[in-house]
N, CA, C and O of each residue as an XYZ file, in Angstrom:
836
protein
N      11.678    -20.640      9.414
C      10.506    -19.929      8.918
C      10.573    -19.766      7.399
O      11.442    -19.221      6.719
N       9.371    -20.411      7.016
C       9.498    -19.974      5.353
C       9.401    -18.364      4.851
O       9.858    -17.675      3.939
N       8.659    -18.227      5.833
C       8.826    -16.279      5.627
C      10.240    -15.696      5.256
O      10.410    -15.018      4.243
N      11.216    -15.997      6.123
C      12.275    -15.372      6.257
C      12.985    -16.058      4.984
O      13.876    -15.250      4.723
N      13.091    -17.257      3.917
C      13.196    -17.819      3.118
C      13.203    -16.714      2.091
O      14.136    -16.120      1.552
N      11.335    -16.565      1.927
C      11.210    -15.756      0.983
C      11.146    -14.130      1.136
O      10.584    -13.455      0.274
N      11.753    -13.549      2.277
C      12.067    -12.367      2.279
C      13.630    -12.379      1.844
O      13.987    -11.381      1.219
N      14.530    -13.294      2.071
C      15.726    -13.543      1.900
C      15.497    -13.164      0.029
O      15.999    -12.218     -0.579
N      14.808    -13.986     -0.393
C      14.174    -13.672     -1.958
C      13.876    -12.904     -2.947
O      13.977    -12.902     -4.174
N      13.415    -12.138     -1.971
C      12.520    -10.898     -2.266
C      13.751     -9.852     -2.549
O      14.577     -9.717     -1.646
N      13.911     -9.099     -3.776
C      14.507     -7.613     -3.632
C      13.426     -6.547     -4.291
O      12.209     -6.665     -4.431
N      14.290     -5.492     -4.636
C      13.094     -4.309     -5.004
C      13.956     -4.615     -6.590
O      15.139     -4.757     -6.898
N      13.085     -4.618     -7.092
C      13.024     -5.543     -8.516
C      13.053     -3.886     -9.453
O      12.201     -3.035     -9.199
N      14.073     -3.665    -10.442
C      14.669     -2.317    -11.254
C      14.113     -2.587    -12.458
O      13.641     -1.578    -12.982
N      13.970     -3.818    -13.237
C      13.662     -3.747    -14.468
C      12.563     -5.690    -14.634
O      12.977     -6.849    -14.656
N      11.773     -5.356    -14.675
C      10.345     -5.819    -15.030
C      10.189     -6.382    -16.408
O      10.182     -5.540    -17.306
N      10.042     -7.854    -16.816
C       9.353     -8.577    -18.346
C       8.270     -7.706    -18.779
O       7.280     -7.984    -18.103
N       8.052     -6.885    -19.511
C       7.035     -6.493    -19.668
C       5.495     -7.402    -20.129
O       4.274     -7.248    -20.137
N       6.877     -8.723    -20.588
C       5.573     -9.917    -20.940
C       4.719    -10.841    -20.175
O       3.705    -11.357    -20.645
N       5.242    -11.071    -18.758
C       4.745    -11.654    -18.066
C       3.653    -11.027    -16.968
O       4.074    -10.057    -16.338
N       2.223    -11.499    -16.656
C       1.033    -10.800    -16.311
C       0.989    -11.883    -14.878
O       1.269    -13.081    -14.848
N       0.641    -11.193    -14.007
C       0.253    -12.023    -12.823
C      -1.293    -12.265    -13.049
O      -2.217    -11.472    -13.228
N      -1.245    -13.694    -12.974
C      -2.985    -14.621    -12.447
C      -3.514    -13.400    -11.910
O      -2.941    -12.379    -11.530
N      -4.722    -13.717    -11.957
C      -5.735    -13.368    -11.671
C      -6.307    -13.877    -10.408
O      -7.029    -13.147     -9.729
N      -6.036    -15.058    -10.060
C      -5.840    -15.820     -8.767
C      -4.872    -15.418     -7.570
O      -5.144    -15.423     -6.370
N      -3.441    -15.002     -8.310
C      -2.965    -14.649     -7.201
C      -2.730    -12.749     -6.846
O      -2.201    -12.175     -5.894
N      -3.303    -12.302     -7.920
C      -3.443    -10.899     -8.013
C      -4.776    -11.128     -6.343
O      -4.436    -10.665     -5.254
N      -6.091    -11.838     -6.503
C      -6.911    -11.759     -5.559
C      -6.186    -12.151     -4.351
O      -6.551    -11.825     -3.221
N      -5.191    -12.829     -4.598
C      -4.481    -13.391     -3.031
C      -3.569    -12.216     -2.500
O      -3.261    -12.103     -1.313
N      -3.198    -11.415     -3.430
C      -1.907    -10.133     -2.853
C      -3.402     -9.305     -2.311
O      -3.206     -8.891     -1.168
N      -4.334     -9.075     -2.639
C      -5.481     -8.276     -2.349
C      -5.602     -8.455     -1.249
O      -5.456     -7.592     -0.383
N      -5.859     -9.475     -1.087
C      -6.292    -10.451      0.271
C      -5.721     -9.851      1.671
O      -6.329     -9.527      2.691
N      -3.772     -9.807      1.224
C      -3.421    -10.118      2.241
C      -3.482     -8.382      2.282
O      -3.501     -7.895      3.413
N      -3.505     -7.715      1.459
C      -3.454     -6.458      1.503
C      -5.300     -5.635      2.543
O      -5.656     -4.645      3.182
N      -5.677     -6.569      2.173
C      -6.890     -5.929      3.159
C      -6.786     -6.360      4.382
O      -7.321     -5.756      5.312
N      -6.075     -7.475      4.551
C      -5.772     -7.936      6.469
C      -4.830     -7.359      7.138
O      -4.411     -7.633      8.263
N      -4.373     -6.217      6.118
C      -3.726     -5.631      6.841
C      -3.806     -4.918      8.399
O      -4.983     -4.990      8.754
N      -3.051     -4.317      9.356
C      -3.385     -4.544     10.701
C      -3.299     -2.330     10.602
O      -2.307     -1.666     10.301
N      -4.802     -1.770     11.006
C      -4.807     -0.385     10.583
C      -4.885      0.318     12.038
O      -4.427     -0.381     12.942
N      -5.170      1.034     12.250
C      -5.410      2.356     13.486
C      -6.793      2.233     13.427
O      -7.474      2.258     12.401
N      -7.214      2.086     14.673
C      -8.378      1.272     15.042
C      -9.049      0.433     13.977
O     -10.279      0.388     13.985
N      -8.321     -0.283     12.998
C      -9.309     -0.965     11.823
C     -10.160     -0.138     11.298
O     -11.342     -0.481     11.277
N      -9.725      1.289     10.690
C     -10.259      2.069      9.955
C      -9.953      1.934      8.740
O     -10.742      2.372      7.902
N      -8.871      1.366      8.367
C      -8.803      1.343      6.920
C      -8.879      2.467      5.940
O      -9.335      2.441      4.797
N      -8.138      3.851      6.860
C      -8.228      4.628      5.729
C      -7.963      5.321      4.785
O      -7.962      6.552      4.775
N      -7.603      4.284      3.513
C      -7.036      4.475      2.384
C      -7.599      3.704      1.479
O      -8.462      2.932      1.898
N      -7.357      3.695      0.370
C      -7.788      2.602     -0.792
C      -6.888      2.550     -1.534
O      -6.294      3.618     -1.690
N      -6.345      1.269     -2.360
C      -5.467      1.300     -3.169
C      -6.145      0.664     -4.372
O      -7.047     -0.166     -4.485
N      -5.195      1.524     -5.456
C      -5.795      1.252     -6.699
C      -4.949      0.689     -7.735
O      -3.993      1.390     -8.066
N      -5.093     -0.403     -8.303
C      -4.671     -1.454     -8.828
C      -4.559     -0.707    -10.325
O      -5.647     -0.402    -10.815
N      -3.373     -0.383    -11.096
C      -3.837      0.449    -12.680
C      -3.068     -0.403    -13.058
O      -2.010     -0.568    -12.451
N      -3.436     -1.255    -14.290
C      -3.376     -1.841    -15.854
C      -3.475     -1.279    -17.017
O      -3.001     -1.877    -17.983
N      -4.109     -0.006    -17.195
C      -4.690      0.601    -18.138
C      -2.891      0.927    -18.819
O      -2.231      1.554    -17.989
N      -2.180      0.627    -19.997
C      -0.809      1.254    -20.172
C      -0.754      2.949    -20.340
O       0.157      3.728    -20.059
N      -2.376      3.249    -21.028
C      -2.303      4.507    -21.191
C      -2.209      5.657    -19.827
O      -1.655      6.753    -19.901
N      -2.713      5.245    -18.924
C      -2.526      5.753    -17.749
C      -1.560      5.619    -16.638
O      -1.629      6.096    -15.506
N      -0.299      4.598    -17.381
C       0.860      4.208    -17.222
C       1.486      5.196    -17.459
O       2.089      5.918    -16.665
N       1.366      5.298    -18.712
C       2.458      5.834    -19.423
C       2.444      7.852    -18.927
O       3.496      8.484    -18.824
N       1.456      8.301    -18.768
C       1.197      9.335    -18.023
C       1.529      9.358    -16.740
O       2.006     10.412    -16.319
N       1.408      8.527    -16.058
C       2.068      8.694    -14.786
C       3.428      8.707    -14.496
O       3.870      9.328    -13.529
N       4.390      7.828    -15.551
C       5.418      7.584    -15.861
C       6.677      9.096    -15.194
O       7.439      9.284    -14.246
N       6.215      9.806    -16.391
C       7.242     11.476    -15.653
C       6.892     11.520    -14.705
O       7.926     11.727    -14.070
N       5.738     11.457    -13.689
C       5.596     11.766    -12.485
C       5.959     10.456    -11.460
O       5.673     10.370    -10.266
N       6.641      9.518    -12.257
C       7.724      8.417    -11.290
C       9.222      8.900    -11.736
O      10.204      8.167    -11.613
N       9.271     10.155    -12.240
C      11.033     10.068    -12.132
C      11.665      9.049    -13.630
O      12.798      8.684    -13.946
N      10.318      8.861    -14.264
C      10.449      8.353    -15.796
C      10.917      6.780    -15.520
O      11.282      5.963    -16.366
N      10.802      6.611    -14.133
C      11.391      4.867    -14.139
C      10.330      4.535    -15.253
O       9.317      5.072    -15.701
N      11.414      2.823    -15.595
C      10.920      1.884    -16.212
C       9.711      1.066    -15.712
O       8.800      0.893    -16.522
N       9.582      0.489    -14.345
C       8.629     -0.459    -13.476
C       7.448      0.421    -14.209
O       6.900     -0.017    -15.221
N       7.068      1.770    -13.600
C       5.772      1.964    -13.861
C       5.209      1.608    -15.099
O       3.983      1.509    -15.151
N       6.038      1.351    -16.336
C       4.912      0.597    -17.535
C       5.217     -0.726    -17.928
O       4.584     -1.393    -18.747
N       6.349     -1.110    -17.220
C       6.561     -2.657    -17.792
C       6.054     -3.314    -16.668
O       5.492     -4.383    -16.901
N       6.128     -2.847    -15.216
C       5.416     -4.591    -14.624
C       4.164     -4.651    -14.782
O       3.501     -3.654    -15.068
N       3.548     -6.092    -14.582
C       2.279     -6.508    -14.869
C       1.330     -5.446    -13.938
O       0.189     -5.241    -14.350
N       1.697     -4.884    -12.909
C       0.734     -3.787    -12.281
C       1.354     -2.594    -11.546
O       2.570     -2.428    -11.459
N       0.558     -1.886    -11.095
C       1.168     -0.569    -11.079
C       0.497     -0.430     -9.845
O      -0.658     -0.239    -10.227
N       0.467     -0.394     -8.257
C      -0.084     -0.436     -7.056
C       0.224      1.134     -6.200
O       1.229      1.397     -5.539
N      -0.865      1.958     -6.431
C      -1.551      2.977     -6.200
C      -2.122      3.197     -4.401
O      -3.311      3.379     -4.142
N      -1.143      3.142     -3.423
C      -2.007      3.388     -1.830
C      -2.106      4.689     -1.602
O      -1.357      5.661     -1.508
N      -3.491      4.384     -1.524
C      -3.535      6.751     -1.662
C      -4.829      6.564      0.079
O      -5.867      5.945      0.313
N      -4.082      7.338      0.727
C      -4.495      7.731      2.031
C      -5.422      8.913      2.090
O      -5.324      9.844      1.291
N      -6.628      8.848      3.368
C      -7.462      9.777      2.945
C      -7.090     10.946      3.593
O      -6.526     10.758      4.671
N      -7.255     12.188      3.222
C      -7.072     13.536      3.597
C      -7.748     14.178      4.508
O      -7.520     15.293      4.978
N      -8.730     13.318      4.784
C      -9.442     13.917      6.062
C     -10.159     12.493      6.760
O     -10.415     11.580      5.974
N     -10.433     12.330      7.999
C     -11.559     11.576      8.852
C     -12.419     11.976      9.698
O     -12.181     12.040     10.904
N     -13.730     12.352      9.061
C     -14.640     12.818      9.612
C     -15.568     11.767     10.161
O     -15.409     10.557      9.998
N     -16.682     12.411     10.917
C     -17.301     11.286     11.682
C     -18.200     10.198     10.803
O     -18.688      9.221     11.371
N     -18.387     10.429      9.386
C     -18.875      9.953      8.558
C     -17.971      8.102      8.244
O     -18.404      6.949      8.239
N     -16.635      8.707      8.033
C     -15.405      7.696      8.031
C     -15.888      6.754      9.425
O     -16.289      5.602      9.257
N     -15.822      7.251     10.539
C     -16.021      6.585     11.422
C     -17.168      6.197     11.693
O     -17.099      5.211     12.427
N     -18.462      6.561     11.403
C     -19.347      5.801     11.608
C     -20.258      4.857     10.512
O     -21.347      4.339     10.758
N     -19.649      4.801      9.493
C     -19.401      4.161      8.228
C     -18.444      2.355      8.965
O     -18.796      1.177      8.900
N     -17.576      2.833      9.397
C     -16.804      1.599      9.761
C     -17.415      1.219     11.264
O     -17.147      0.031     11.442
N     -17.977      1.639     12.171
C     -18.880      1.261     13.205
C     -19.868      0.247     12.771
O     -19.969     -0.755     13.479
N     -20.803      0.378     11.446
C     -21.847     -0.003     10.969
C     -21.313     -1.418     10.609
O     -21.595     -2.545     11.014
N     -20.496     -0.966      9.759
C     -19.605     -2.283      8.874
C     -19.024     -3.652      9.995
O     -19.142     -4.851      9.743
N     -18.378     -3.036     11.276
C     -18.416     -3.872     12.494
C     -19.356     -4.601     13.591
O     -19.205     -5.585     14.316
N     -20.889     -3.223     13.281
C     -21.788     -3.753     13.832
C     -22.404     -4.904     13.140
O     -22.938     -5.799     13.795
N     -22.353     -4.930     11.675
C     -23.158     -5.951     10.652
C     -22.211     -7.449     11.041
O     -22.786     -8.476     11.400
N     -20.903     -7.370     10.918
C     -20.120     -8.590     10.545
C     -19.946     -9.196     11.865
O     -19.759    -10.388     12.109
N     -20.078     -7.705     13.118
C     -19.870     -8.799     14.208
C     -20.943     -9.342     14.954
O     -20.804    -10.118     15.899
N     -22.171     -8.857     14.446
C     -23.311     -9.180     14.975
C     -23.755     -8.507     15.911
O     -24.747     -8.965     16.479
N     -23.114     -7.042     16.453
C     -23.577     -6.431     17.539
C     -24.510     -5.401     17.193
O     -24.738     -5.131     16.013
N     -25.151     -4.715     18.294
C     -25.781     -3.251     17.894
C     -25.058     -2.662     17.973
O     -24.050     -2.726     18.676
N     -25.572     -1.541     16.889
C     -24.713     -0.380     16.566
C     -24.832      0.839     17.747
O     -23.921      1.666     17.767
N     -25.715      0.940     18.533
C     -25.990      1.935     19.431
C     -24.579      1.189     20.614
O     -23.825      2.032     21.099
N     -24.370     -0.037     20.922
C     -23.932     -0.447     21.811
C     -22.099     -0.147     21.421
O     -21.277     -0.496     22.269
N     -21.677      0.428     20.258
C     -20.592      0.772     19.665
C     -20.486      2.188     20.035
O     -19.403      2.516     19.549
N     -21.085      3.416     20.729
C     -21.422      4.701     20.420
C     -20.259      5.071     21.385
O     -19.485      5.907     20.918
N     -19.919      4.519     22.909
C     -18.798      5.017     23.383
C     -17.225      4.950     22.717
O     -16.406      5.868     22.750
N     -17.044      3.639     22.121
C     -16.036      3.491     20.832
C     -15.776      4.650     19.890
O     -14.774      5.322     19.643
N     -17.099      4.651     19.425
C     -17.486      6.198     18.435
C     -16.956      7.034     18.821
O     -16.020      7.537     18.200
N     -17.441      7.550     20.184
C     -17.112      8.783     20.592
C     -15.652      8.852     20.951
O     -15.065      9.934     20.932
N     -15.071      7.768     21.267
C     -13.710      7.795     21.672
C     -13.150      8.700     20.584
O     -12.767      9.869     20.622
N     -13.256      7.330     19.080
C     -12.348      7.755     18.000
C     -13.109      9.233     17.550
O     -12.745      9.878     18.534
N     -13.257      9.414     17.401
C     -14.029     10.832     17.439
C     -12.934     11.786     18.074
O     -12.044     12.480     17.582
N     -13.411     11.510     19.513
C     -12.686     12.991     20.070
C     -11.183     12.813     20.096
O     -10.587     13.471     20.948
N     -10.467     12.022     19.291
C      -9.172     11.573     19.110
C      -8.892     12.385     17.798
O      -8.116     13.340     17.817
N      -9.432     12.051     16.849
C      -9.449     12.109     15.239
C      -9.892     13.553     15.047
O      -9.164     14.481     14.695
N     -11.086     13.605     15.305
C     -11.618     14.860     14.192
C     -11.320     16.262     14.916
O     -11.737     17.305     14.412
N     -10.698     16.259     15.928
C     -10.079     17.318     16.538
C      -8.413     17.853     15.948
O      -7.768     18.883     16.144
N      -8.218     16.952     15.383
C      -6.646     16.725     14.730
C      -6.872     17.788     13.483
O      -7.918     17.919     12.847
N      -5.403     18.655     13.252
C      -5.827     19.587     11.979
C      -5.402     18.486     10.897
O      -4.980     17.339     11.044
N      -5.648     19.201      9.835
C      -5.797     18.483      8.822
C      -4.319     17.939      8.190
O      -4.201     16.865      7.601
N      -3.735     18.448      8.319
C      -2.077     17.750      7.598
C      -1.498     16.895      9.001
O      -0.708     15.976      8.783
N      -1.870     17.180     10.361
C      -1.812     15.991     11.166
C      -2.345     14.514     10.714
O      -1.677     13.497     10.529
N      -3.617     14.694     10.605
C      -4.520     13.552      9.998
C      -3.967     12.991      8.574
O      -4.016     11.812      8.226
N      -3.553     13.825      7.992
C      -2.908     13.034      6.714
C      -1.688     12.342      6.647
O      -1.364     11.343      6.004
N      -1.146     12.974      7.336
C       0.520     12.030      7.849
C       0.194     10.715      8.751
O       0.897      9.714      8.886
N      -1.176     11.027      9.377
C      -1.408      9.604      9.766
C      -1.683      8.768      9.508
O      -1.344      7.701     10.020
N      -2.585      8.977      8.389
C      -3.131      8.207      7.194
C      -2.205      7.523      6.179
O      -2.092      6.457      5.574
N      -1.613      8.692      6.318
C       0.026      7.701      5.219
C       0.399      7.216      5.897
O       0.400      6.061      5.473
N       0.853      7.227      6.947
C       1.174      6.384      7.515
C       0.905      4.675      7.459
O       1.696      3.775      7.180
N      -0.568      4.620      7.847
C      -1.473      3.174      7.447
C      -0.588      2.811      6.739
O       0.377      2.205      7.203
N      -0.751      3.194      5.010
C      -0.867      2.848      3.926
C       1.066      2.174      3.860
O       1.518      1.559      2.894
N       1.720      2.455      4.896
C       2.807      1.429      4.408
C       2.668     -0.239      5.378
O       3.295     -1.298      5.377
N       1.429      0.347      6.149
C       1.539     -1.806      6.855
C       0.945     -2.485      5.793
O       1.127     -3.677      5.547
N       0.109     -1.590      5.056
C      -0.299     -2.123      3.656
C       0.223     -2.683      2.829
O      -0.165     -3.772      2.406
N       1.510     -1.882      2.289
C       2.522     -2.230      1.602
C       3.435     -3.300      2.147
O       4.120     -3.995      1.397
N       3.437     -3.432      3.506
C       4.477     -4.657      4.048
C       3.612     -5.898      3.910
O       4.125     -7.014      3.997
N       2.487     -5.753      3.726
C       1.705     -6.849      3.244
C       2.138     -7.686      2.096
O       2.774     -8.739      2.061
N       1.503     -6.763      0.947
C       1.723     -6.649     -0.192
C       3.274     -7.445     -0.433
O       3.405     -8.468     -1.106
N       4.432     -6.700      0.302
C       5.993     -7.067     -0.506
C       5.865     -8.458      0.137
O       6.648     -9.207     -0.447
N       5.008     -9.285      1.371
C       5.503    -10.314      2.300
C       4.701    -11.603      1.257
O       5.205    -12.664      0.889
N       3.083    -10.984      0.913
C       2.342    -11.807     -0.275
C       3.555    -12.256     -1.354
O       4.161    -13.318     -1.500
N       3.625    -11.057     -1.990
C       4.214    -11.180     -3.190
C       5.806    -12.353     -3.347
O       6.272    -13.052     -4.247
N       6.128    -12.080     -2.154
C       7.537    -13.023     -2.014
C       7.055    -14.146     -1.619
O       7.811    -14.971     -2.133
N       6.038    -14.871     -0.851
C       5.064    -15.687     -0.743
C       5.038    -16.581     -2.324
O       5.363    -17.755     -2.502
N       4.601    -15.705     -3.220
C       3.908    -16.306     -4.181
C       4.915    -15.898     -5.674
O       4.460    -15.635     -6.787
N       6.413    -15.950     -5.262
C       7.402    -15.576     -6.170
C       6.967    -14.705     -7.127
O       7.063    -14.815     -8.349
N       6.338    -13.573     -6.282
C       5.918    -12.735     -7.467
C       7.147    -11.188     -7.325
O       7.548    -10.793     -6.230
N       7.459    -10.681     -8.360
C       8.484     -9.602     -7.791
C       7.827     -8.078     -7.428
O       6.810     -7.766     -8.047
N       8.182     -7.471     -6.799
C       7.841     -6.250     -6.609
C       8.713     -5.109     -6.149
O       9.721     -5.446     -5.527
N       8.500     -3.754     -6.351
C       9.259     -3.002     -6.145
C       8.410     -2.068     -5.455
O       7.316     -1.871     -5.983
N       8.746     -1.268     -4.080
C       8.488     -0.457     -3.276
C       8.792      1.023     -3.947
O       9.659      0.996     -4.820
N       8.265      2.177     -3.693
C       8.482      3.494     -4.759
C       8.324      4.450     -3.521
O       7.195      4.516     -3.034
N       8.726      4.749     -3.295
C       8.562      6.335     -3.529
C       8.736      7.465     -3.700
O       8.321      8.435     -3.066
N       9.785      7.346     -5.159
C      10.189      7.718     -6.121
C       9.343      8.548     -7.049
O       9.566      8.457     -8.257
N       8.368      9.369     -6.597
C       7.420     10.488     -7.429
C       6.545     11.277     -7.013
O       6.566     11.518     -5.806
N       5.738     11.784     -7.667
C       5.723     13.252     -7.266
C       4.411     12.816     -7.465
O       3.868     12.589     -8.546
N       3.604     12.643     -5.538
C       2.392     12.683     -5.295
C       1.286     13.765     -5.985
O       0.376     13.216     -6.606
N       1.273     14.912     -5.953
C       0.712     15.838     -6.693
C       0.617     15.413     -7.750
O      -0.555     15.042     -7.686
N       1.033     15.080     -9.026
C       1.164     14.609    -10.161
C      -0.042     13.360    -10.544
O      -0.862     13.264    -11.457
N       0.309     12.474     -9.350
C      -0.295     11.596     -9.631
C      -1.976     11.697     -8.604
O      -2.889     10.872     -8.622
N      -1.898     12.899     -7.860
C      -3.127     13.102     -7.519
C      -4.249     14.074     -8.441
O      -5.346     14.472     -8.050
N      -3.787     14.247     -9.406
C      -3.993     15.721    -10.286
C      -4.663     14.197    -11.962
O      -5.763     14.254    -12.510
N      -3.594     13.168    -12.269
C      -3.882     12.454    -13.175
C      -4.657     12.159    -12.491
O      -5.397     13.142    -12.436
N      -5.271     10.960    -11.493
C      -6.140      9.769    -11.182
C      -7.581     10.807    -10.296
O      -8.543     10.331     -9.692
N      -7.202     12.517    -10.550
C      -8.404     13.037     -9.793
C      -8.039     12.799     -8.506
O      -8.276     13.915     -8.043
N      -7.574     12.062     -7.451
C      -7.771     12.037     -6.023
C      -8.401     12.917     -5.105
O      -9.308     12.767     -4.287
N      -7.355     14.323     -5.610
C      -8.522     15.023     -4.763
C      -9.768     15.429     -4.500
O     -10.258     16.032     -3.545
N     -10.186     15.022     -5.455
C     -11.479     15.197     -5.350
C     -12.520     13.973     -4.963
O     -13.745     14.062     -5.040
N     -11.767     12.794     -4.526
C     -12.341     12.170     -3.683
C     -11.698     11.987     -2.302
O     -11.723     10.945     -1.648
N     -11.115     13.149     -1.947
C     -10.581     13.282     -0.671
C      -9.381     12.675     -0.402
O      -9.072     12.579      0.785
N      -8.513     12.173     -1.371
C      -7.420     11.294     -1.621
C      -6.276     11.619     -1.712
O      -6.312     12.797     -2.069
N      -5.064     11.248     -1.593
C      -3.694     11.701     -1.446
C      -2.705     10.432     -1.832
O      -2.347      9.747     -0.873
N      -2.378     10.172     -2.731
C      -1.437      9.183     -3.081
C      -0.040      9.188     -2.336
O       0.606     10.233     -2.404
N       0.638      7.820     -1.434
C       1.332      8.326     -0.300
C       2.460      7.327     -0.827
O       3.624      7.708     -0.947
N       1.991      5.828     -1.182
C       3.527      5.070     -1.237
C       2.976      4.209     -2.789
O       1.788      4.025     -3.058
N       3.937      3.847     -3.513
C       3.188      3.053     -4.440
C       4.515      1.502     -4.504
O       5.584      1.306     -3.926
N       3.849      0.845     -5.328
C       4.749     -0.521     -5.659
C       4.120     -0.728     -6.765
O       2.924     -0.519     -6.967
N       5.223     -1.309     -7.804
C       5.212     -2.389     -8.773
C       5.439     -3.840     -8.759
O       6.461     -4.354     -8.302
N       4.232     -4.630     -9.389
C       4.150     -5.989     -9.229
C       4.491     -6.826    -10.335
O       3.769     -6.417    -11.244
N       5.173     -7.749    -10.762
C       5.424     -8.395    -11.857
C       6.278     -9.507    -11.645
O       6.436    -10.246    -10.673
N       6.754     -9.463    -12.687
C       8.137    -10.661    -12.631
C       9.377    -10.181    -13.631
O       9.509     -9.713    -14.762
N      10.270    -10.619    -12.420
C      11.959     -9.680    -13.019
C      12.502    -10.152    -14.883
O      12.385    -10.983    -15.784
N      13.094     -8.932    -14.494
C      13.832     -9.714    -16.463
C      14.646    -10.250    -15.883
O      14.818    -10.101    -14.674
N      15.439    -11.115    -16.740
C      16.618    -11.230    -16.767
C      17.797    -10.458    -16.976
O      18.982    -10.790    -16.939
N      17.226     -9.323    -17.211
C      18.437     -8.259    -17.928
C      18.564     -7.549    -16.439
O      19.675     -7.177    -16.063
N      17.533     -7.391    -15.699
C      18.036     -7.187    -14.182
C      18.978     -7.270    -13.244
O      18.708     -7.965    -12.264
N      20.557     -6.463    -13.315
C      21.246     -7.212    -12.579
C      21.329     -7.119    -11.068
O      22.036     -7.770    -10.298
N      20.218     -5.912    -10.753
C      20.127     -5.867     -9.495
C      19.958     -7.181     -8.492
O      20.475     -7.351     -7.388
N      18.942     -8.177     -9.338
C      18.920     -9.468     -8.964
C      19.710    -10.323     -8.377
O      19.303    -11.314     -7.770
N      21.188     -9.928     -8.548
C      22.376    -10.503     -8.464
C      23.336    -10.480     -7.286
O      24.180    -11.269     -6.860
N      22.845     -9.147     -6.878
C      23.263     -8.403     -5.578
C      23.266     -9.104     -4.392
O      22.144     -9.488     -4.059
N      24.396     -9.469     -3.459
C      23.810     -9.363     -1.969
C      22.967     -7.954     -1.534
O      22.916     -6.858     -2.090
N      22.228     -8.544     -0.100
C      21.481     -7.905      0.377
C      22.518     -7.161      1.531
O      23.329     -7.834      2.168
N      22.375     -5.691      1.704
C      22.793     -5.029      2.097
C      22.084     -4.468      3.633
O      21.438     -3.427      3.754
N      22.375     -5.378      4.648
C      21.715     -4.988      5.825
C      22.623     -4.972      6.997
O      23.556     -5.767      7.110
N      22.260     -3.812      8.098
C      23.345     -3.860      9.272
C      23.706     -4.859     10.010
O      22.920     -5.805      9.969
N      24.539     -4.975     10.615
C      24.797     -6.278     11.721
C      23.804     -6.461     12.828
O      23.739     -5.571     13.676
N      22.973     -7.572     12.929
C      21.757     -7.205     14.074
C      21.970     -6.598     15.059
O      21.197     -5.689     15.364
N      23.329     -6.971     16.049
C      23.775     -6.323     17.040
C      23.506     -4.734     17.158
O      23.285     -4.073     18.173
N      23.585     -4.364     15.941
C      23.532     -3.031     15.454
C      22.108     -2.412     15.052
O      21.581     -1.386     15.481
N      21.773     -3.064     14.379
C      20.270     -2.690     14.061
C      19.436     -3.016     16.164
O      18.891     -2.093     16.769
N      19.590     -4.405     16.751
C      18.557     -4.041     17.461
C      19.681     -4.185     18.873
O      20.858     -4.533     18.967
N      18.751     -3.773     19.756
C      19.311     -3.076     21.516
C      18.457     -3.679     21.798
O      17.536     -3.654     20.982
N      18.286     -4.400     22.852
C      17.496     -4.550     23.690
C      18.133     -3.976     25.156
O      19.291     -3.881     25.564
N      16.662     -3.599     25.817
C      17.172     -2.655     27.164
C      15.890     -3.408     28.713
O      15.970     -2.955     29.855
């Protein structure tokens, strides 16, 4: 499997070229695979936000624990999960399924009601842990693209959500910043690069019963 090739490849990347910028081509392809991602009933509910801006780097920066990644790699990958799912969320994404799959939307209403009396009965910090949740098959996307397309990245979550929900506003679009990653390409001054990979003996990691 070439997968397993380039996961073999792949590490969580410490220090970032600050000179090198990922295409624009394959920035749309990490997107890509990042929206096929596989969600809880295909709700999708989170958004991630892609920041370039350095000035809004560099502010977020103390609220990563002052790492380096957040202003030197070419991007700064933002999965912020939503804080609530109301029936709006859900019948917003009913519509969106009724259009693409060609069905009526009335003929979706027992579906509705399912996720409904599942979801919006849930208190509210239930629903948000579930939501973060999503937002890391997201991220396994993202690290599987990126090693795909020898691009480096580093997994975080290394900072102080509040911080960065308070800079980018979130809450006030109902938002909660849950896991983030940096995208770029490694220095050379990186010696993490160098490292074996540090994983249990399978025997150990899996049981079958």
């Amino acid at each position: 499997m070439q997968l397993l090739q380039n996961l073999e490849w792949r590490y969580a990347t410490k220090k970032f070229d600050s000179e090198k910028k990922i295409s624009n081509s394959d920035l749309e392809s990490i997107k890509t695979a990042i929206s096929l991602a596989a969600t809880s009933y295909g709700l999708q509910a989170y958004k991630v936000l892609i920041i370039e801006d350095p000035e809004i780097r560099k502010k977020l920066q103390p609220e990563s624990w002052g790492q380096s990644q957040i202003v030197d790699a070419s991007q700064l990958v933002v999965f912020c999960n939503y804080t609530k799912v109301d029936e709006k969320v859900i019948d917003d994404y009913l519509k969106l399924k009724a259009d693409i799959q060609e069905l009526n939307f009335d003929d979706l209403k027992g579906y509705g009601d399912f996720m409904k009396s599942k979801l919006t009965e849930l208190p509210d910090d239930v629903v948000k842990a579930w939501t973060a949740k999503q937002t890391y098959i997201g991220l396994g996307n993202l690290l599987a693209a990126c090693a795909e397309l020898k691009i480096d990245a580093c997994p975080m979550e290394g900072f102080e959500p509040e911080g960065y929900d308070n800079i980018l506003n979130l809450s006030e679009k109902g938002l909660s910043a849950a896991v983030i990653a940096t995208i770029g390409y490694r220095s050379e001054e990186d010696m993490t690069q160098h490292s074996k990979k540090v994983r249990k003996p399978m025997d150990e990691l899996f049981e079958t019963i």
